[in-house]
Legacy VTK file of the C-alpha trace (Angstrom):
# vtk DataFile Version 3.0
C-alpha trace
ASCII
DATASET POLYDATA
POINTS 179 float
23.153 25.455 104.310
21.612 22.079 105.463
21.605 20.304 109.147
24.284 17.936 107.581
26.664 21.315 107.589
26.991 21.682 111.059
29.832 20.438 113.157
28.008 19.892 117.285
29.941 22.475 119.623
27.864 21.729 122.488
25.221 18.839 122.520
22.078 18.725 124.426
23.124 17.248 127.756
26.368 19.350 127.757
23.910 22.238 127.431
21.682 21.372 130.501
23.935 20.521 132.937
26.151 24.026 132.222
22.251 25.902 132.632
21.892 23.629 135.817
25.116 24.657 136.999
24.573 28.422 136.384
20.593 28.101 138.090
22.580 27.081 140.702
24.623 29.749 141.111
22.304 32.376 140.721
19.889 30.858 142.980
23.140 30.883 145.757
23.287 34.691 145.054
20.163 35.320 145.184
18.570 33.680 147.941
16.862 34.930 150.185
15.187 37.047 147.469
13.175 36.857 144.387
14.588 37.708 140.659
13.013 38.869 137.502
14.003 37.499 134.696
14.252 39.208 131.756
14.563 36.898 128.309
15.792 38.096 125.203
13.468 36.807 122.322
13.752 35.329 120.150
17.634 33.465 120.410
17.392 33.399 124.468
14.074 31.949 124.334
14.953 28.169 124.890
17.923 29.296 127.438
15.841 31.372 129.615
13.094 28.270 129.910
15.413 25.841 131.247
17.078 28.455 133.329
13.945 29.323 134.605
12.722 25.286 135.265
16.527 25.416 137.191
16.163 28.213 139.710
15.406 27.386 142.957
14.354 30.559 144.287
11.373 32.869 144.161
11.091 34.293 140.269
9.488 35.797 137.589
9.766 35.584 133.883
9.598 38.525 130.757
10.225 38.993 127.566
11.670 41.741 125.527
12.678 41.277 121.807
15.414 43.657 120.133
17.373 42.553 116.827
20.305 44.020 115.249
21.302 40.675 112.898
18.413 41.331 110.122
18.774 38.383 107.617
22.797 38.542 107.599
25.426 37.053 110.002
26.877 40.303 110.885
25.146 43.041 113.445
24.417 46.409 111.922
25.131 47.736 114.960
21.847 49.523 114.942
19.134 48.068 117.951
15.544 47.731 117.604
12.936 47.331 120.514
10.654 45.163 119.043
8.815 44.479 121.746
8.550 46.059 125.356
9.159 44.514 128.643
5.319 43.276 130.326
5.829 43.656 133.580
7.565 47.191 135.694
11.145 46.265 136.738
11.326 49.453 139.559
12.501 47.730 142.639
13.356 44.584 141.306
16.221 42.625 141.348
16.419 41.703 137.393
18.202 38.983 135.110
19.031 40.010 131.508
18.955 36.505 129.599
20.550 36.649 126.488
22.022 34.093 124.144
25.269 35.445 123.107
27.795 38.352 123.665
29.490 39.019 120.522
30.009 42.585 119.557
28.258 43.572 122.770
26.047 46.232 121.156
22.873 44.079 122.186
23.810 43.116 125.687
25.189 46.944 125.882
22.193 48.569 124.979
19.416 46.332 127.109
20.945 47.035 130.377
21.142 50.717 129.225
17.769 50.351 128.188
16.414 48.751 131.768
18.495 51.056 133.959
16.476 54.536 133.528
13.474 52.100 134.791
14.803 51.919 138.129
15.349 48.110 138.900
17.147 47.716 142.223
19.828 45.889 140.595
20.900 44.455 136.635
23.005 41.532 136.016
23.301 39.330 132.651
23.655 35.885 131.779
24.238 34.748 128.950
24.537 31.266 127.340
27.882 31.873 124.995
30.397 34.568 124.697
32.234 35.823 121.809
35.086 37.397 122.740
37.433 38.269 119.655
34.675 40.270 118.134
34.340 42.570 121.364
33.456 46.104 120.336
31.848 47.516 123.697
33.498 46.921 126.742
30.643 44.472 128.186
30.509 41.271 130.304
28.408 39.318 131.418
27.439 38.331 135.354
26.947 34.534 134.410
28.603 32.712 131.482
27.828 29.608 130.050
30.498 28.856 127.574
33.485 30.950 125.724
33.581 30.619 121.921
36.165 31.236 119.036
34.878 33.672 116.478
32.336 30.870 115.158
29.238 31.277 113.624
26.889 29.686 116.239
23.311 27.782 115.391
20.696 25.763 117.142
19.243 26.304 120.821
17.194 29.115 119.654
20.379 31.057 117.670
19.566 30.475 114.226
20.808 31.523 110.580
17.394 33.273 109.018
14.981 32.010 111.118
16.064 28.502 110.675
17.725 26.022 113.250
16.060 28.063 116.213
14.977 24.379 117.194
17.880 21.841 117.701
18.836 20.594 120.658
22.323 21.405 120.474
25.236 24.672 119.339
26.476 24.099 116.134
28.920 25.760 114.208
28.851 26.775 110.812
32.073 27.097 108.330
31.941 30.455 106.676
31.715 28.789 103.482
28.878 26.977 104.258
27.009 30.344 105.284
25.840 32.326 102.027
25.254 35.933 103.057
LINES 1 180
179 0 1 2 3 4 5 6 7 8 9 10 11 12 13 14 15 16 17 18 19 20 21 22 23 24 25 26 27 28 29 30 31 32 33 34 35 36 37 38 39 40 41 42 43 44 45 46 47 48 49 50 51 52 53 54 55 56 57 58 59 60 61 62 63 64 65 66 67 68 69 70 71 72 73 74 75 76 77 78 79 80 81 82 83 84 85 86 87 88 89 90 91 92 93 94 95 96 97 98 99 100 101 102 103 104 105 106 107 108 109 110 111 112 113 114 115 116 117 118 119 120 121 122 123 124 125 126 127 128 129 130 131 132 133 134 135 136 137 138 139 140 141 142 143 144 145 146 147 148 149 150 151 152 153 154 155 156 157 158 159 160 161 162 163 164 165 166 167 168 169 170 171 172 173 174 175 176 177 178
């Protein structure tokens, strides 16, 4: 697969104003308070900076990495904490930041993960949602765009390892993709 495969889905300013929008939003629920954001690494990465750079409220920033894609384009369903959250969530209002719902396993098992350490409350945003290949029942607090059943690249989702950096969501035909 090259760059010259991929058909834009979202460019780079659609992108920012939809994370200004949602900062927004968040910031209207949650003012008043502070937040603790909790980035999913690597894909959410990019997403969780300019949501971060967007708030207008009292917040703080982690990380925690899990994968379930390996090198392929399907999930094996299994998760894998890669690495642990920094900071102690008990008491804290917290923000899972992930890049996309598509089976739900990930998004399914962080906020399962997060809950036994006592946060005061869990909510999720995440930048693009997958809903035709839906195998947990999961949804998200804060959505930044529905998709078809396409497989997404660029603004930190990438196709092994590579594409992490565009600017923009591209898709990718499933002939293009060689598993």
């Amino acid at each position: 697969m090259v760059e010259s495969d991929l058909q834009v889905l979202f460019d780079s300013d659609r992108i920012q104003q939809r994370v200004f929008e949602l900062a927004r939003n968040i910031s209207r629920d949650y003012a008043g308070g502070s937040l603790h954001l909790v980035g999913v690494l690597r894909g959410a990465y990019p997403f969780t900076r300019d949501l971060s750079k967007s708030l207008l409220i009292p917040h703080t920033v982690d990380f925690i990495s899990v994968a379930s894609y390996g090198d392929g384009t399907e999930s094996s369903g299994e998760i894998q904490l890669r690495r642990k959250l920094g900071h102690p969530v008990k008491g804290r209002d917290v923000l899972i930041v992930d890049d996309i719902i598509d089976t739900g396993t990930t998004l399914s098992w962080l906020v399962d993960h997060v809950q036994p350490l006592a946060p005061r409350s869990i909510r999720t945003c995440c930048l693009l949602d997958k809903p035709a290949r839906r195998q947990f029942p999961v949804s998200t607090n804060y959505l930044g765009f529905p998709i078809d059943d396409l497989f997404v690249v660029g603004y930190g989702l990438d196709y092994q390892e590579k594409y992490r950096e565009l600017p923009y969501i591209s898709w990718v035909s499933p002939r293009t993709v060689v598993t």
